[in-house]
C-alpha positions as CSV (number, residue, x, y, z in Angstrom):
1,X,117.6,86.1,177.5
2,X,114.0,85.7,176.5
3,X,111.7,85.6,179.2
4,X,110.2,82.5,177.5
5,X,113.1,80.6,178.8
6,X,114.2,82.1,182.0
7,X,113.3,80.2,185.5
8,X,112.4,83.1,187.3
9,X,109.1,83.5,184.8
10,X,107.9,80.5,185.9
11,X,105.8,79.9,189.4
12,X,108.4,78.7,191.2
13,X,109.2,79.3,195.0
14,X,112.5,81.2,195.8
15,X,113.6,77.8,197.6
16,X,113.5,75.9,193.9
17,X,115.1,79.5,192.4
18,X,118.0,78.7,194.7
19,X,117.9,75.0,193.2
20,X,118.4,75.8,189.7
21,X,121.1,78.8,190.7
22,X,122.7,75.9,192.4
23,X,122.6,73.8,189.5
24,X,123.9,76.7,187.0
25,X,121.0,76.7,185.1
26,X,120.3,79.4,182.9
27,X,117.7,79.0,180.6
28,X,115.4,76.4,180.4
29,X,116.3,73.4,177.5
30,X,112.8,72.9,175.1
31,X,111.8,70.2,176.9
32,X,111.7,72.3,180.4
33,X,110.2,75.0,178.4
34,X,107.1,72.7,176.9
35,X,106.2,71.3,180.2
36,X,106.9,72.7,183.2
37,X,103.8,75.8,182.9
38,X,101.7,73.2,182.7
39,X,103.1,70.9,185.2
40,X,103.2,73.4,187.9
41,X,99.1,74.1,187.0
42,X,99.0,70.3,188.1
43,X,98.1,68.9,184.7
44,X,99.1,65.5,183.8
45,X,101.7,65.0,180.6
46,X,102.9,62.7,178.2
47,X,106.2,63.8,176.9
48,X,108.5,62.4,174.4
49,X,111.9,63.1,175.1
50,X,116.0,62.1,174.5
51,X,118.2,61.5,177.4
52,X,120.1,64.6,178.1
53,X,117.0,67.1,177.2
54,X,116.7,68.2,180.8
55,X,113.1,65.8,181.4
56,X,114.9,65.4,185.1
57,X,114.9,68.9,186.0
58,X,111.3,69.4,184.7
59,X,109.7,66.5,186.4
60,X,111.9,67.3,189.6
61,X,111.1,71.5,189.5
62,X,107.5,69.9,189.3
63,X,107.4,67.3,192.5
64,X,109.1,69.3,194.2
65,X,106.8,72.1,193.8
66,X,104.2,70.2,195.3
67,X,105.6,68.8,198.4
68,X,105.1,69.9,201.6
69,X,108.4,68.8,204.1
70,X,106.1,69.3,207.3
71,X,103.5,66.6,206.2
72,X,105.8,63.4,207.4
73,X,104.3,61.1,204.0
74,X,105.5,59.7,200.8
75,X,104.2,62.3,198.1
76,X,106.2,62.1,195.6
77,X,107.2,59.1,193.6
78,X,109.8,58.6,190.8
79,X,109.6,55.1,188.6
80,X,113.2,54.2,186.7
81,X,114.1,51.5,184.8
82,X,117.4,50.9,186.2
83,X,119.5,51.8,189.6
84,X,122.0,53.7,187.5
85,X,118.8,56.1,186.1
86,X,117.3,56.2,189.2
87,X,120.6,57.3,191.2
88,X,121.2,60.2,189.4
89,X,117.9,61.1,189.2
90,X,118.1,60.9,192.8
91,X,121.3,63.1,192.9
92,X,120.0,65.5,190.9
93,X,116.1,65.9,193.0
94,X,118.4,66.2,196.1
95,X,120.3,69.2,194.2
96,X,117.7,71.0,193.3
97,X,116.2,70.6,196.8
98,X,119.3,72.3,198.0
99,X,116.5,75.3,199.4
100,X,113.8,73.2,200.9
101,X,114.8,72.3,204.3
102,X,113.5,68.9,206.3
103,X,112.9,67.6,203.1
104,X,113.7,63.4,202.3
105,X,114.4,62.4,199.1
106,X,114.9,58.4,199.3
107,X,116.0,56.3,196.3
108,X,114.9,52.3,197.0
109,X,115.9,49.9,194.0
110,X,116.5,46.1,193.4
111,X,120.1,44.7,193.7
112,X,121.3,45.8,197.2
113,X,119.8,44.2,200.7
114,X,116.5,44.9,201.6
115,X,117.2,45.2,205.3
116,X,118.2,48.8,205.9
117,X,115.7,49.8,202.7
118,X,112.9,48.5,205.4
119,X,115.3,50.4,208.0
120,X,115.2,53.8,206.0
121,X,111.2,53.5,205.6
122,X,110.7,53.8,209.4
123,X,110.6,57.7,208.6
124,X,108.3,58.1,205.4
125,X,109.9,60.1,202.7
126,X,109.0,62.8,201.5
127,X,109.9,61.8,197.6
128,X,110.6,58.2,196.8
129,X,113.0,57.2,193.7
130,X,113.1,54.0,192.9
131,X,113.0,50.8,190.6
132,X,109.0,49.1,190.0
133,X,109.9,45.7,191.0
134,X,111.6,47.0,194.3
135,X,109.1,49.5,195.3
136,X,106.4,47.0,194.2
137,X,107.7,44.2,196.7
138,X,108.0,47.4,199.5
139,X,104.3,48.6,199.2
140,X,103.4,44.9,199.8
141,X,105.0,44.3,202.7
142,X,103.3,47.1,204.1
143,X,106.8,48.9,204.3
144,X,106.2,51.8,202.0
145,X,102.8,53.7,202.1
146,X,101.7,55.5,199.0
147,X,98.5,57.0,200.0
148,X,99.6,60.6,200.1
149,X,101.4,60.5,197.0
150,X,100.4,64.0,195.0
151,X,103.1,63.3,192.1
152,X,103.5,60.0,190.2
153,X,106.4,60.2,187.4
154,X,107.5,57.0,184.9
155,X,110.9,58.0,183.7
156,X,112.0,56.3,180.6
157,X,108.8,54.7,180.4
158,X,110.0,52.5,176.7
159,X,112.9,50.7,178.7
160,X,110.7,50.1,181.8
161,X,107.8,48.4,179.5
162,X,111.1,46.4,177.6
163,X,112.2,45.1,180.7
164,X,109.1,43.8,182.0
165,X,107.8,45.9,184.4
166,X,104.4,46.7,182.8
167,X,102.6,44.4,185.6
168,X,104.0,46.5,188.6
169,X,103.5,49.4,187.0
170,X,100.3,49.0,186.5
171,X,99.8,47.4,190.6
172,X,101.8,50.7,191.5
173,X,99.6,53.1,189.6
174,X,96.3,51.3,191.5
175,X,98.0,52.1,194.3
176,X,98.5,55.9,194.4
177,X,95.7,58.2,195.0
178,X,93.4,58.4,191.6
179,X,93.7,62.3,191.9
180,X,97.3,62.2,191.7
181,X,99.2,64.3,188.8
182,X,100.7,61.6,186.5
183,X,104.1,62.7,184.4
184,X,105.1,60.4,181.7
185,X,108.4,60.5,179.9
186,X,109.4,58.5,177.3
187,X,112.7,58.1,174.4
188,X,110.6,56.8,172.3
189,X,106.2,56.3,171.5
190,X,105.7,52.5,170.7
191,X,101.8,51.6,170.9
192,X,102.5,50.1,174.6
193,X,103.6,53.5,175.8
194,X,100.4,55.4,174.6
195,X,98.7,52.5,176.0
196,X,100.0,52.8,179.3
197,X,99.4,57.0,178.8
198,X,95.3,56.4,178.5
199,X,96.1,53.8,181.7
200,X,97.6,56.1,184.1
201,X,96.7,60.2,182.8
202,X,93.8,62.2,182.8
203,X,93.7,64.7,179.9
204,X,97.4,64.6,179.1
205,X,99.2,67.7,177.6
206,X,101.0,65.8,174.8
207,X,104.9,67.4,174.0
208,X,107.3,65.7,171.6
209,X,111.0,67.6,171.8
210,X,113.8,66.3,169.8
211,X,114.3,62.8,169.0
212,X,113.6,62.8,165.2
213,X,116.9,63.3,164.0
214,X,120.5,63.5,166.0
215,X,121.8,67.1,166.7
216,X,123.8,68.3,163.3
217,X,127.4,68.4,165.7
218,X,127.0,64.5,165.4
219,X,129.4,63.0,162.2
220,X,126.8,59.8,161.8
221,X,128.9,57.1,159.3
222,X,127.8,53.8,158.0
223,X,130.0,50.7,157.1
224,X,128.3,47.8,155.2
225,X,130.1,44.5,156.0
226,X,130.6,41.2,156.2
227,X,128.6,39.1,159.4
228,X,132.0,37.1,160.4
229,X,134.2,40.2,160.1
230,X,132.1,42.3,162.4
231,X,134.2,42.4,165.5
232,X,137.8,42.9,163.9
233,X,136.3,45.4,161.7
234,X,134.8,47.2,165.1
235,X,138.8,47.3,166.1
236,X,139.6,48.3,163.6
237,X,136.9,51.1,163.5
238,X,137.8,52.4,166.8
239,X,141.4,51.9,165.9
240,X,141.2,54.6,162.9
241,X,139.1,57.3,165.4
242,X,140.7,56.5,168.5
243,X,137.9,57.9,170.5
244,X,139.2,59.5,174.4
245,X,136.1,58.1,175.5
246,X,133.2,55.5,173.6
247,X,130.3,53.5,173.8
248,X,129.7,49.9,171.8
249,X,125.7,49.3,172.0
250,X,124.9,45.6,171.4
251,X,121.5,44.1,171.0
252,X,122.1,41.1,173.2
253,X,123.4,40.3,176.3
254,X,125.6,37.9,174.9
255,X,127.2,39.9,172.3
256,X,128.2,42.1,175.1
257,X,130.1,39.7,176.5
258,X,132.1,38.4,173.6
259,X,132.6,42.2,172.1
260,X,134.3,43.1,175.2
261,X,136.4,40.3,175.6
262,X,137.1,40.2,172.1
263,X,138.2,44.1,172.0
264,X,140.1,43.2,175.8
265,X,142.1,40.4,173.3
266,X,142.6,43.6,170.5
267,X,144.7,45.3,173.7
268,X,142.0,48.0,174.3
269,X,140.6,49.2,178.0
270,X,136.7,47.4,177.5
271,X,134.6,46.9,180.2
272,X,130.8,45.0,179.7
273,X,127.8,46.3,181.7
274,X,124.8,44.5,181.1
275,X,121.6,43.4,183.2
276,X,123.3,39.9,184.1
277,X,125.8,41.5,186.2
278,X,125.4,42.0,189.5
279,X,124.5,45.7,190.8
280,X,128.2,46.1,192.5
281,X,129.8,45.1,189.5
282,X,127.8,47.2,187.7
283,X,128.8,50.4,190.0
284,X,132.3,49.6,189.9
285,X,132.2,49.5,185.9
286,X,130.0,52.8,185.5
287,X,132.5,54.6,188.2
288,X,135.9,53.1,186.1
289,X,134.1,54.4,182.7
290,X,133.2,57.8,184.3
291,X,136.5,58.3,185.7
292,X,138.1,57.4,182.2
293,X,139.9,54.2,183.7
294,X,138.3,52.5,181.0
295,X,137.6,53.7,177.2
296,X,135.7,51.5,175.8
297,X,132.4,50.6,177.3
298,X,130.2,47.6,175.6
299,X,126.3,47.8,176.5
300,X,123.0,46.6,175.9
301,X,120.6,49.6,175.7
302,X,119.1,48.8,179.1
303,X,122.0,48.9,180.8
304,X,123.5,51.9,179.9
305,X,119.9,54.2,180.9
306,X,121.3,56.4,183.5
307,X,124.7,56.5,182.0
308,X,126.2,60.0,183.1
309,X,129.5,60.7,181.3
310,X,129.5,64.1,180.4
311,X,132.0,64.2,177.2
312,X,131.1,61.0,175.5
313,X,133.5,61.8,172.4
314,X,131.5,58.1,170.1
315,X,128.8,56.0,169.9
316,X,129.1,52.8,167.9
317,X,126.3,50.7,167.0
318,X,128.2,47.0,166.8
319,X,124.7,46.4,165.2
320,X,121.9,48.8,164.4
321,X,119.1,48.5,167.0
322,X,115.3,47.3,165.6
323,X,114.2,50.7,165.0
324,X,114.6,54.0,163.8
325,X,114.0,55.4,167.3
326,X,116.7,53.6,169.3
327,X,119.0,54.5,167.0
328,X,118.1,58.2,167.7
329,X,118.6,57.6,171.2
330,X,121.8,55.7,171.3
331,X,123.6,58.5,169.2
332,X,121.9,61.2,171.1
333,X,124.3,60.2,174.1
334,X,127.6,61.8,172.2
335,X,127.6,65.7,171.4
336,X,125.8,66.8,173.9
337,X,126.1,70.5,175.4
338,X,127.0,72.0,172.2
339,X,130.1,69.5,171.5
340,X,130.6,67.6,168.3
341,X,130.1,64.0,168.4
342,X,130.5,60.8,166.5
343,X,128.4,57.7,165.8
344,X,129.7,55.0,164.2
345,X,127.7,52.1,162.7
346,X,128.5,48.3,161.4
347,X,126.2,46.9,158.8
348,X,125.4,44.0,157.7
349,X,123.5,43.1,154.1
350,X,120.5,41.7,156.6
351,X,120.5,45.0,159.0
352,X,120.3,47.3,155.5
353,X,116.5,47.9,155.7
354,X,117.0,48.9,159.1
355,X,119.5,51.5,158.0
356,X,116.8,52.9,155.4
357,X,114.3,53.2,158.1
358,X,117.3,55.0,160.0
359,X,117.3,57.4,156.4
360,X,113.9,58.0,156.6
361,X,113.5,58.8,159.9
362,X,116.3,61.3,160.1
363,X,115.5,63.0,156.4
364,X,118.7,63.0,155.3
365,X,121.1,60.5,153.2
366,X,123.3,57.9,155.0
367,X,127.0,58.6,154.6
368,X,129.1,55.6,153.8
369,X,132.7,54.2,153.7
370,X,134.4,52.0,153.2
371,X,136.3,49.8,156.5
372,X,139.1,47.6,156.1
373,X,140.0,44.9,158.9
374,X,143.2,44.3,160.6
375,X,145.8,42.4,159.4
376,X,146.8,40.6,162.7
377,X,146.6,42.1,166.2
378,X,146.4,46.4,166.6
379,X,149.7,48.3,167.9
380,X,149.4,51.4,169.5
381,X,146.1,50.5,170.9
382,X,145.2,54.0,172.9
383,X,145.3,53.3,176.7
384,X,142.9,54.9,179.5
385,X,144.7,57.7,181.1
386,X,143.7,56.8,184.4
387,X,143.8,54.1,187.0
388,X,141.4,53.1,189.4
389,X,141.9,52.3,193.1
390,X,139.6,51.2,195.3
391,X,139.6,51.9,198.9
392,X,137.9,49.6,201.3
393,X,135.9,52.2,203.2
394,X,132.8,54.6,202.7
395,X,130.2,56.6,203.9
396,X,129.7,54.7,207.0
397,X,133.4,55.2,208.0
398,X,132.5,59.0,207.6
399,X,134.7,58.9,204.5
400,X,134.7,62.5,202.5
401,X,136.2,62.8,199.2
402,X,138.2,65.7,200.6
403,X,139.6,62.8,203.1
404,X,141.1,60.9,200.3
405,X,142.7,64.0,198.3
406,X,144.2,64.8,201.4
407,X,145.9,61.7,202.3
408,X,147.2,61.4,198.7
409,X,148.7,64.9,198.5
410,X,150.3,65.7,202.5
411,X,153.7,65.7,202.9
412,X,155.1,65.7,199.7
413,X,152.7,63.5,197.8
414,X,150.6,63.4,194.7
415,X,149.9,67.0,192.6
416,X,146.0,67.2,192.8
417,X,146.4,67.4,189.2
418,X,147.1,63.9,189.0
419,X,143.9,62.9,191.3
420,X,141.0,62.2,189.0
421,X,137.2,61.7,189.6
422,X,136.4,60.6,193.6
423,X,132.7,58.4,193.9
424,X,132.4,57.1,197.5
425,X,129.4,54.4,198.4
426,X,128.2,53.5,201.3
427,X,131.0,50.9,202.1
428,X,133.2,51.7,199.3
429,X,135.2,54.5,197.3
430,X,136.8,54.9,194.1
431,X,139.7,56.7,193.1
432,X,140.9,57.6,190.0
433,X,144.8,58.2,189.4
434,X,147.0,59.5,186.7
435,X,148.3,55.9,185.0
436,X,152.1,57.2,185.6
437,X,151.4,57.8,189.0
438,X,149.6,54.7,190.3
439,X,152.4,53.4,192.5
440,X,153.1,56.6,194.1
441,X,149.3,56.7,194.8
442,X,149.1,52.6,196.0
443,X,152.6,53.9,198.1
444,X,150.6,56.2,199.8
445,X,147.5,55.2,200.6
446,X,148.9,51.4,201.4
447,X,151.7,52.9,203.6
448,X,149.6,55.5,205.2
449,X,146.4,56.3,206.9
450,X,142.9,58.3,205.8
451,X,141.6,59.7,208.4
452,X,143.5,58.2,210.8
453,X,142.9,54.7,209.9
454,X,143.6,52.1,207.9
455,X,141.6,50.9,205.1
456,X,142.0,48.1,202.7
457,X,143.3,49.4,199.3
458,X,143.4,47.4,195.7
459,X,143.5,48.5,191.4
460,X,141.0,47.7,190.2
């Protein structure tokens, strides 16, 4: 391995060596390798870079570099544009922490009480993750101090401007100490972005990694059709693949709606997540596309920032975005890791200058077919594999995922082959279940105890 890529020729600490081991990283991704030297010598960056690079880790190996566990202060603070992003980058800041003891790592968002947020803040963390408009409202009511904050990081910095949150981004940045390091990253480089760059950074080291063109492992294919036909021809589209696992990007909030109930009609396992919902039913739809309970998952592009599903087999554009760029992006969530992947797109005659602009952008000719529609409703519509039960019962019942396997599997239960993905919440988990064995599974935990109690169980 070239030492141009390895960890250990970096600055870091032994404590953040044991971080990466934990994490199995090897070598460092391009993105990792065009920032981190000069993040660790505390200069400020403006990087452009896909979801899925590795921007977490480098930001993260960063911050975390910087903190100091015995000074009890905020020092550290992480800006998302949704709970979804800012949860795993939570997750993954608290992984690669693994070494650093007495360390907090908090992540404070919108959608869930602000009670035991306040609660939490009683004890400064050390690193805070967290959504603008939360943290915004928690700095002004006097809750969450950022005086002593060393790091300042906007992750996803496009989708945070298109959701509105310039404002309390800008009241944030004000906030923090003017000495600060400031870490940008950003999908894509609209005029706002650079904008907010000159706002926030002082002498930025500029990086642009990827994002010009989808990796070559992705099969891209166009369909030009009619406006009224779109969402039969979109069955039948994902009829003729029959993806394990895919992702319907819509522009509106409404579209995903419709699409999803349209494609529920159709007979296939479709679940909506958009900004509309609320942030439990948002959870419960991320953890039942995760766990493959569902295979077909309609989103707006806000939404689905901070979507983790590591073998996302297509991506299909039930209309092409505005620009070349979010068209990049969206695909770049299939074939990732070295896998092939699949993007299929639905055109319409208006949408065609937007699929030149996709030609140009990517240096390479479009490839198009041709897409008939059904003829009356689908059979042998491919069903989710698993089943999802929920159990009434989370972290604050000292629930374990090891807790759950075992009461499904003693005494002559369930093969652990046919337990799937476990997520547990604070007052909730989620199992996932082999379809054939659901009512052996619902037998079980309904007839039984975890943990010596009884919890509330239901399929979801």
């Amino acid at each position: 391995m070239s030492t141009s890529t390895a960890f250990d020729s970096l600055a870091l600490t032994p404590a953040l060596l044991q971080g990466v081991d934990a994490l199995g990283y090897t070598a460092m991704t391009p993105v990792q390798a065009a920032t981190l030297p000069s993040i660790l010598e505390g200069r400020d960056v403006l990087a452009q870079a896909p979801t899925g690079s590795g921007k977490t880790a480098a930001f993260g190996l960063g911050l975390l570099h910087r903190m100091d566990p015995a000074l009890g202060e905020t020092q550290a603070l992480v800006l998302c544009p949704t709970r979804e992003l800012a949860d795993q980058v939570g997750k993954q800041l608290r992984r690669l922490a693994v070494g650093i003891a007495n360390l907090k790592i908090s992540v404070l968002c919108g959608g869930i009480p602000l009670g035991p947020q306040l609660a939490s803040l009683t004890h400064p963390p050390h690193v805070v993750v967290g959504t603008p408009g939360r943290i915004q409202e928690l700095t002004r009511k006097g809750a969450l101090h950022l005086r002593h904050v060393r790091v300042l990081v906007l992750d996803e910095a496009d989708r945070m401007l298109d959701m509105g949150f310039e404002e309390a981004i800008r009241d944030l940045v004000k906030r923090v100490p003017p000495a600060r390091q400031g870490l940008l990253f950003s999908a894509t480089f609209p005029d706002a972005i650079r904008t907010l760059g000159t706002a926030m950074l002082r002498d930025p080291v500029e990086v642009g990694v990827g994002g010009d063109a989808p990796p070559a492992k992705i099969e891209q294919l166009f369909h030009e059709i009619e406006p009224a036909r779109r969402i039969p021809l979109l069955a039948a589209l994902l009829l003729r693949h029959r993806p394990a696992s895919a992702v319907v990007f819509c522009n509106t909030r409404a579209d995903v709606d419709e699409v999803s109930g349209s494609l529920r009609h159709y007979g296939f396992d479709s679940l909506a997540l958009h900004g509309d919902m609320d942030q439990r039913d948002r959870d419960e739809v991320l953890v039942r596309f995760s766990n493959r309970s569902c295979n077909v998952l309609v989103a707006s592009d806000v939404a689905a920032r901070g979507l983790d599903v590591e073998d996302l087999e297509a991506v299909v554009n039930f209309e092409l975005p505005h620009d070349a760029d979010s068209y990049v992006h969206r695909v770049g969530r299939t074939g990732r890791a070295g896998r092939s992947g699949l993007a299929l797109n639905l055109v319409t005659p208006r949408e065609l200058p937007r699929a030149a602009l996709i030609e140009t952008q990517t240096g390479a000719p479009l490839r198009w077919e041709k897409l008939l529609p059904l003829s009356g409703k689908p059979q042998d519509v491919p069903v989710a594999p698993m089943v999802t039960l929920r159990i009434d019962g989370g972290r604050t019942d000292k629930l374990r995922p090891g807790d759950i396997v075992g009461a499904l599997t003693g005494a002559a239960g369930l093969h652990k082959d046919a337990i799937g993905k476990i997520d547990v919440f604070a007052t909730r988990s989620y199992v996932a279940i082999a379809r054939g064995q659901l009512g052996r599974a619902l037998d079980r935990l309904q007839g039984g105890k975890i943990k010596n109690r009884r919890f509330r169980i239901a399929q979801m």
